[in-house]
N, C-alpha and C positions, 0 to 999 in steps of 0.2 A: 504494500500500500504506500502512498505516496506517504513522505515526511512533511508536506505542507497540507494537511489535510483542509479542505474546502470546509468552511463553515456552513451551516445548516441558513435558510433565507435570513430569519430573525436576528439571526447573531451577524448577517452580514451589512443589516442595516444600521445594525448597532455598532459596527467598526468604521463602517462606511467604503471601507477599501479589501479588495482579494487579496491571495498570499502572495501576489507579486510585489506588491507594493506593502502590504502589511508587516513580511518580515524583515530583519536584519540582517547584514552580515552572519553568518553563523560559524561556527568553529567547534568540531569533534573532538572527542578526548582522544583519538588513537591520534589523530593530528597534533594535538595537543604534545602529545607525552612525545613525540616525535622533533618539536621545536616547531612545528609547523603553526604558528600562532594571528599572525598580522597579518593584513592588510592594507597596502600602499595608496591607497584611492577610500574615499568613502563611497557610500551609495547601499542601497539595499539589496540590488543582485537581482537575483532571478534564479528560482530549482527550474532543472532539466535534467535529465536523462542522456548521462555521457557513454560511449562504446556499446550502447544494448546491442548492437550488432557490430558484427569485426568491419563491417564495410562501411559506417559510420566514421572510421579513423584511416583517413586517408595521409600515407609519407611519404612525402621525396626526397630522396639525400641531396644535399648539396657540395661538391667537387670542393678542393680548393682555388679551381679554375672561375669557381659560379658558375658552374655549369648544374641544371639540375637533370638528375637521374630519369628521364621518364624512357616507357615502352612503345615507342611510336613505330617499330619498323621489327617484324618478327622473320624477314628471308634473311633465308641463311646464303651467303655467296660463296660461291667456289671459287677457292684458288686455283690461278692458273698455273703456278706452279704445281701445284697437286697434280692438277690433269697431267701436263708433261710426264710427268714422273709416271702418274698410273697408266698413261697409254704404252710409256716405254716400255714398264715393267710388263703387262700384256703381250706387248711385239716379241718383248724376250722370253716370254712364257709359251708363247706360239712356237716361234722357231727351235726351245728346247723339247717340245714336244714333236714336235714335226720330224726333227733329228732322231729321238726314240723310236718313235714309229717308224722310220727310215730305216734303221738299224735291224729294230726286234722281228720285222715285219722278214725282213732277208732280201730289201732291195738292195739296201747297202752292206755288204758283206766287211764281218769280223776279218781282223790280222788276230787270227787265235793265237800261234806261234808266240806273237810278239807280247801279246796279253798275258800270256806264260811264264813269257822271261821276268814281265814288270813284276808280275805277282813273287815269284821267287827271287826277289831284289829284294822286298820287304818282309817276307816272311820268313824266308833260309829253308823253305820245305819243299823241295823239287815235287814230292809223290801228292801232296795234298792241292796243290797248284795244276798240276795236273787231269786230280780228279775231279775238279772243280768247273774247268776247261769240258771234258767229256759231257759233263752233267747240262753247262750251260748249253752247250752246242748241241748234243741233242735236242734236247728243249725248244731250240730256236728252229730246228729242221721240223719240228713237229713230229719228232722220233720216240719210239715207246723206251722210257726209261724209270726203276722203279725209284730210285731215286731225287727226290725233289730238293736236297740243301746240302751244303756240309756245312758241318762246324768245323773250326779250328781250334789248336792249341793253343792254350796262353799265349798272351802279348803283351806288349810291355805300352803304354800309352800312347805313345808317339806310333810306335808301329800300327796301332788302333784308328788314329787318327791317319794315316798314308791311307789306309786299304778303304778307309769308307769313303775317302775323297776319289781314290782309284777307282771305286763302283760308281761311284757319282759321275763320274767327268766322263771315264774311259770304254764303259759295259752299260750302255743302255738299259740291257735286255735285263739286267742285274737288281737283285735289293739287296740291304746288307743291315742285320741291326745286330749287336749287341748285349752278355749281362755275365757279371762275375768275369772279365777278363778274355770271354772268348767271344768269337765273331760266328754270324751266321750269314750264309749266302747265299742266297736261293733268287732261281729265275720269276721273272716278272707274271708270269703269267700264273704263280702261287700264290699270289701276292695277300689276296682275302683270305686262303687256306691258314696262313702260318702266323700260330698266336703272337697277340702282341705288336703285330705290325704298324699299328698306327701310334707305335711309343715313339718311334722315331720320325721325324718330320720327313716328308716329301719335299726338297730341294724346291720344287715344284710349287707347293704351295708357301713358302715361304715369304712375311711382310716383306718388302724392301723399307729401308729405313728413309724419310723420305729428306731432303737434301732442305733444311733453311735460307730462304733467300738471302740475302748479304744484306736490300736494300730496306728488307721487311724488318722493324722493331721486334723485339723478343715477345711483349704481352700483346694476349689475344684479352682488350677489354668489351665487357660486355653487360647490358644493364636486367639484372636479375628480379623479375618482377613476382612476388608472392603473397599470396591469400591465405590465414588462416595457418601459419607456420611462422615457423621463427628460425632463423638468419644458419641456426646450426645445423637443422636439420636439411632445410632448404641446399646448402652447401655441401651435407653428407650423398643424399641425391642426385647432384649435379655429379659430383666425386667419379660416383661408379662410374659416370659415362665417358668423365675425362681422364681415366687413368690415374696415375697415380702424385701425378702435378696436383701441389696445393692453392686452394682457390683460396686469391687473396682478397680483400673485403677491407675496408674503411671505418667501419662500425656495424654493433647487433643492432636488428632490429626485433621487434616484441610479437608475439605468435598474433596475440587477436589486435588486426587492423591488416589493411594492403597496402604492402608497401615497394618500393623501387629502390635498388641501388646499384651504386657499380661494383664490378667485379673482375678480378685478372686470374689470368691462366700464362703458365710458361708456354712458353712456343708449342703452343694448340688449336688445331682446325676446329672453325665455327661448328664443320658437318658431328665433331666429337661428341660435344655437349647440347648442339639444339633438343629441344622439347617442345614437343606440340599436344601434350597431355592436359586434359582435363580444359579443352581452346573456351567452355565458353565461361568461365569467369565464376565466381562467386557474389561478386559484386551486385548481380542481379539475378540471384537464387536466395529463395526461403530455405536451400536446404542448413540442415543444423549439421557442422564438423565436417563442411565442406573446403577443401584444400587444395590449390593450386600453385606451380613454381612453371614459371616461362622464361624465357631467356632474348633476347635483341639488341638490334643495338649496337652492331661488332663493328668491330676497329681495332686496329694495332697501335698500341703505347708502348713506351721506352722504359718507362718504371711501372714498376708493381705497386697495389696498393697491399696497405699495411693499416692497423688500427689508428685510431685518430687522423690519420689522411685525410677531413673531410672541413668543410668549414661549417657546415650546419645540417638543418632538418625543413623541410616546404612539409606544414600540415595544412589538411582538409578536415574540418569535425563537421560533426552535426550534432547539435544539442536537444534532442527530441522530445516532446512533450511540456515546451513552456508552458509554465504554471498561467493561463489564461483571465486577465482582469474584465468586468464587466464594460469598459469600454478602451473597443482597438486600437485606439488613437494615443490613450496612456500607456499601453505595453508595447507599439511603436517606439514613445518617446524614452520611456524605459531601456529597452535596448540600443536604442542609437546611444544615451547617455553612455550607459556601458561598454557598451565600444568605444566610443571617443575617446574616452577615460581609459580604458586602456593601451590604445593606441600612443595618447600623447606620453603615459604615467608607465609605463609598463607595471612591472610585480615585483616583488619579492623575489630572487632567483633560487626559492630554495631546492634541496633535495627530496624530491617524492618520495612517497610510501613507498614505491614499490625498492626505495634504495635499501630499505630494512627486511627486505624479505618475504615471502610469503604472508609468515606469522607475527612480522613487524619487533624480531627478537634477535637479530641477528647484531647489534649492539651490544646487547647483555655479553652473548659469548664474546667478541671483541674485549670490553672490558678486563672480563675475567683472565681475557690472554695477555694483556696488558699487565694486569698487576699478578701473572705469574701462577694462577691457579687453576690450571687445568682441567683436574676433577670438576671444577665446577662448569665449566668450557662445557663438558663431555656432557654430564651433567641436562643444560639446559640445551644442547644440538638433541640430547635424545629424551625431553621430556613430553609428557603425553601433547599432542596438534589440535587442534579440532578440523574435523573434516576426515581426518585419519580412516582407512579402510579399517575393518574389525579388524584382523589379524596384525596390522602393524599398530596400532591401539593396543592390540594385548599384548604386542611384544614390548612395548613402552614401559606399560605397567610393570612387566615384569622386571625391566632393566629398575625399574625404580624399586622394585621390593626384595633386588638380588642379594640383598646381606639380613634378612628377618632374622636369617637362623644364626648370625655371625660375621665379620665382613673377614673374608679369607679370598686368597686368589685364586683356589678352587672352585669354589662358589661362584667370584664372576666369569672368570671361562667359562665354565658348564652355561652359567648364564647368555653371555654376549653370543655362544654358538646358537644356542635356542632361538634369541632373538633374529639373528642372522638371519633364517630362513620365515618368516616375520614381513620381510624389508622389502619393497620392490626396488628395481634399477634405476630407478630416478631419485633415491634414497642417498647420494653418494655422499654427503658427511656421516653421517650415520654408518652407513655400510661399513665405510672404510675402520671406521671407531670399533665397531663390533670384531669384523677382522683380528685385527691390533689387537683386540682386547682378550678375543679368545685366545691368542698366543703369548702375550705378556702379561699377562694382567696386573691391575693396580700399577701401571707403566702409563699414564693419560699423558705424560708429556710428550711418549715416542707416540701414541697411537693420535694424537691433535697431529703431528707431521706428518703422518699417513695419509691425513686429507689432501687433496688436491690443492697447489699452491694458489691457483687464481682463487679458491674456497676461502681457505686461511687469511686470503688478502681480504676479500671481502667483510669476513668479520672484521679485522682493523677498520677499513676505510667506511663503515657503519658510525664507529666511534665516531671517527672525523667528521664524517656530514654532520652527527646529530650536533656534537659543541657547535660546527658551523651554523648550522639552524636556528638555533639558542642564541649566537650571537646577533644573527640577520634578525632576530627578533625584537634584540634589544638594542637592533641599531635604529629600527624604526621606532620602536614604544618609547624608549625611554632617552634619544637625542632625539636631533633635529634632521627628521626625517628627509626634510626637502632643502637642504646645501649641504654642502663638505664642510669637515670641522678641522683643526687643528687635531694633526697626529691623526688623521685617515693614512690608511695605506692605498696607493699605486702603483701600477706596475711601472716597473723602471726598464732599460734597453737591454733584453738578454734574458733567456730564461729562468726563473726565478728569481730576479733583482727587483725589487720592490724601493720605491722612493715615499718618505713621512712626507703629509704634505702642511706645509709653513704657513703662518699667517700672510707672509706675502706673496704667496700662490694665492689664498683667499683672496689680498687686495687685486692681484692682477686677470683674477679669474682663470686662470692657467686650468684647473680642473674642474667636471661636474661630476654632480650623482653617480653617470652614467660608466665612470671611472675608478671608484672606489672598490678595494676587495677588501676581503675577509680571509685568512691565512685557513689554510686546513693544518689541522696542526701536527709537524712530523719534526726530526732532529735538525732538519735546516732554515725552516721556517720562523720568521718574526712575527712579534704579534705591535698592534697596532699601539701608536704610546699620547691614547687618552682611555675615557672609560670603557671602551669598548676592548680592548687589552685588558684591563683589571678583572673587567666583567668573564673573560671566556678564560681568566685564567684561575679564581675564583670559584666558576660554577664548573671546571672539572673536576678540582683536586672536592667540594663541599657536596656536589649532586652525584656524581659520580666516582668518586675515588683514584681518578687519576690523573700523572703528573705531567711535565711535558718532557721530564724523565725519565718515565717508563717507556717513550717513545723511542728512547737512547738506549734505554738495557732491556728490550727485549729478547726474552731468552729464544724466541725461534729464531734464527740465525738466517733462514730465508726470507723473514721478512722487514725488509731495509723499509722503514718509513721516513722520508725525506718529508713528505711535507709538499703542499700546492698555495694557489691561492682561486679566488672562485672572486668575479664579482658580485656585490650583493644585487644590485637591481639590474633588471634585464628589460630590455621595452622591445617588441616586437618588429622586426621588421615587414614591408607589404601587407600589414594586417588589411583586413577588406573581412566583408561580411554581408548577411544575404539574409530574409527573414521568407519561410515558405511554410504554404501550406498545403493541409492533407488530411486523410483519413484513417487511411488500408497503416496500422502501426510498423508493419513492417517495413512498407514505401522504400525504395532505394531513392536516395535525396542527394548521392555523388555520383560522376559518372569518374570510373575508372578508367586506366589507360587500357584494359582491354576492354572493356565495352567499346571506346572507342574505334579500337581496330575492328571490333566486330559489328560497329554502325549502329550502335544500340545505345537510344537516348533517354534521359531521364523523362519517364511521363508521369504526370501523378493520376493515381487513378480515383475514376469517382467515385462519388459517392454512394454506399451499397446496403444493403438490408440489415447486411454483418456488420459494417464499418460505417455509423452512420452520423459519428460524433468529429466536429471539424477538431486537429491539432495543430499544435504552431509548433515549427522549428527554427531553430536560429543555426545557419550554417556560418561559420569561420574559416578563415584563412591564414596561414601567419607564418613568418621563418624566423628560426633561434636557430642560437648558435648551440653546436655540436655538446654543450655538458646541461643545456638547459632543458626543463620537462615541460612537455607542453600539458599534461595535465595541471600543473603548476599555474600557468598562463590561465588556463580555462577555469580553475580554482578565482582570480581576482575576477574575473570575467563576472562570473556569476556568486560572488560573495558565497560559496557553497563548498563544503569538506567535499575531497574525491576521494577517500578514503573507501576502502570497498564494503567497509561497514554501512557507511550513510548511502552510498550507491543500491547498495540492495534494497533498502526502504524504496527505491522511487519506482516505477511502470513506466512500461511503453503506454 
């Protein structure tokens, strides 16, 4: 049910105003406890309904060219190099065939003799070269003989390698494979008889390797467009098609929404990787867990991309089911205000929910790795979830009641194996814990390294967003939200060089708002030298318990925390926006870049017996740069928590 619930008539006369305009700003306690507190703009907002469908969240990456990622062109082209290549290798696959059949066939007659002597060059066995000769040569007369092969005597490698190329090159009519040291040699026309035969490749069918043009760059780039999947998977898929070259990428993108980006491949043909699966889109399908990865867009670049390669993010949202006021022209003005206001003011830049994790706890273990305690790391990675399947729920419980009888490292083995099989594969903190744990037990400092290092980073860099959060919070509530003060940090020439900024910066105007950061706090890192320094230095060591110390003696040894900066406010660039309306809840209200290949236009459909109540949607536009959330963005937008707590209260 909605969180702005609609007032009954009587109570709406007695307010005078709907819940668009009735409520405030609002703010959730999971946002809350997150740092996620303020608001940069006043205004009352507006509830809507963010991502109820994946094709609602529309992203483009942005290049560091400004280039933006889209799917406009899905043929695959052939190189012409290729072709050369593969017509030659044909022409040469013809005339070595044609020469066999020459041979075997007995237009063109064997020099046996001489075949004889080569054989007995390499092998030193006059009588078996001999018999070998007899065997083939009958064969080739089409003579009755009962013999179909011989084997040989041990050989010594090299000798191995002369005689298969000697079949190859010299004896047409010949096969020849190999096992444990002896050779076998049998005429062509046994060929499907004698086991094993297709162990050894046919010269015949062999790839050629194909020659790189000189004038052609190494990467095949190309823009990866996908529905309903996320960036890893998406890339695992592509993988099998391309072999065993790593597909390079710029940044993840997030399973629910369509998104676009670029993508490189080492010296690899378009024809490797195209996909034409699944052509007609999600974008404009009611189906539910519907999934699509396309590919276009080729061209050859000089470098590879690598993570952070990008300069930002081009969203499309659509915010479905504005809270509707009893006159249009007010919930008009309502929204244009809201935009405006965010356009000229931008937001808060802080770190989203989703930076903390599924269960918004991925902090806590941080913490705990921070000030050295392990167990309790292990602890809260494997305390009971909500949502949890039954069996991984009872294996929770159980890791948490594993010492009833006594805390012995018997007991948590036996334990961690039990839970083990509990776990699903997408479990991988966990997993690996139990692992670890069945084997060392009461050893949580070896088994937290067990985890996967990007994992382990992540707890730490949880810690950082949240102080950062907490700061950004208290750089708006409690100074002077709208100029730079004395002792702001900026960035200075080089990365990580940060400049205090002076009272006669102030006088000269030298910096705004839009320039100021906030340190993430690691062993290189400064903090700012007015209240906002006292403040984040303060509310780590009194809310949390840690120093900017423990950032220094951390005992996992892989994880070097230097330190960032982030700036606090972010203002949107090419915002723009759209207000539409509808019925059918589902409605597709963006046209994707393949609907567009596929000529398929947004229509709204009418009004219906089913669907017969009008809804308003507010569609956005906007580009941030590459660390900022656009839920964040859509948070000021609509004075509204995105937290997926308060998201479940609302309907399409």
């Amino acid at each position: 049910m909605s969180s702005d619930p609609q007032p009954k008539d009587d109570e709406a006369d007695d307010k005078g105003e709907n819940c668009l305009v009735e409520k405030c700003a609002e703010v959730d306690e999971t946002e809350r406890t997150l740092g996620i507190s303020e608001y940069l703009t006043s205004g009352k907002g507006f509830s809507a309904v963010m991502k109820a469908r994946y094709a609602d969240f529309l992203v483009h990456e942005v290049g560091l060219d400004g280039k933006i990622a889209k799917l406009t062109d899905t043929t695959v082209p052939t190189s012409s190099n290729q072709s050369q290549t593969e017509t030659k290798a044909k022409e040469e696959a013809k005339k070595e065939e044609a020469k066999r059949e020459e041979v075997s066939s007995g237009r063109k007659p064997y020099d046996w003799p001489a075949l004889q002597s080569q054989l007995v060059d390499m092998i030193k066995d006059e009588s078996i070269a001999e018999k070998l000769m007899h065997i083939l040569q009958t064969h080739n007369k089409k003579e009755d003989c009962e013999e179909k092969y011989i084997t040989m005597p041990a050989l010594e490698k090299d000798q191995r390698r002369f005689v298969h190329e000697w079949v190859r090159n010299s004896v047409p009519c010949a096969r020849s494979d190999s096992a444990d040291g002896h050779i076998r040699i049998w005429h062509c026309k046994f060929e499907k008889e004698m086991s094993n035969y297709k162990t050894f490749a046919d010269p015949r069918k062999k790839k050629r390797k194909m020659e790189w043009p000189k004038d052609r760059p190494d990467f095949l780039q190309f823009v990866l467009y996908k529905e309903n999947v996320d960036t890893t998977t998406a890339v695992k898929d592509l993988s099998r098609k391309g072999g065993k070259a790593r597909i390079g990428y710029a940044g993840m993108k997030d399973k629910r929404g369509i998104t676009t980006q670029f993508c490189t491949l080492y010296r690899i043909e378009p024809q490797q990787i195209a996909s034409r699966r699944n052509a007609s889109g999600g974008g404009n399908t009611n189906q539910r867990g519907y999934s699509v990865v396309q590919v276009g867009n080729f061209e050859y670049v000089s470098e590879e991309l690598r993570l952070g390669r990008l300069t930002g993010n081009r969203f499309d949202i659509v915010l479905r089911n504005v809270q509707r006021t009893d006159d249009d022209s007010v919930q008009k003005e309502q929204l244009l205000e809201a935009a405006k206001s965010m356009k000229e003011k931008g937001f808060v830049n802080y770190f989203g929910t989703q930076r903390f994790g599924k269960y918004n706890d991925t902090h806590k273990v941080g913490v705990a790795v921070l000030q050295g305690d392990y167990k309790k790391a292990a602890d809260i990675i494997m305390e009971p979830k909500p949502g949890d399947r039954k069996d991984a729920a009872e294996g929770r419980l159980d890791w948490q009641n594993r010492f009833e009888k006594g805390e012995s490292a018997e007991a948590e083995a036996e334990c961690a194996k039990r839970v083990i099989r509990s776990l699903n594969r997408f479990m991988t903190a966990e997993t690996s814990l139990m692992q670890s744990l069945s084997r060392k037990p009461l050893d949580y400092k070896r088994a937290f390294s067990c985890i996967p290092k990007n994992l382990r980073m992540m707890f730490v860099h949880a810690v950082q967003s949240l102080i950062w959060n907490k700061a950004a919070s208290f750089r708006v509530s409690s100074m002077d939200k709208d100029n730079v003060m004395v002792g702001d940090l900026v960035l200075g020439e080089g990365r990580g060089n940060t400049k205090t900024i002076t009272q006669e910066d102030i006088d000269k105007g030298t910096y705004t708002l839009d320039d100021i950061v906030a340190p993430l706090i690691g062993t290189k890192s400064v903090l700012p030298e007015n209240e906002l320094g006292e403040f984040m230095k303060t509310k780590m060591e009194s809310e949390l318990g840690v120093t900017v110390d423990m950032f220094k003696k951390i005992q996992d040894k892989d994880l070097a925390i230097y330190g960032d900066y982030r700036k606090i406010f972010c203002r949107p660039k090419d915002f723009d926006y759209d207000v539409k309306e509808y019925f059918d809840p589902l409605q597709p209200l963006l046209q994707t870049d393949l609907m567009k290949l596929n000529d398929e236009n947004v229509e709204i459909k009418p009004k219906s017996e089913e669907h017969n109540q009008l809804k308003v949607a507010m569609v956005v536009g906007f580009t941030l740069p590459s660390s900022s959330y656009a839920t964040i963005a859509v948070r000021e937008l609509t004075k509204r928590p995105t937290s997926n707590e308060y998201q479940k209260e609302l309907n399409l």
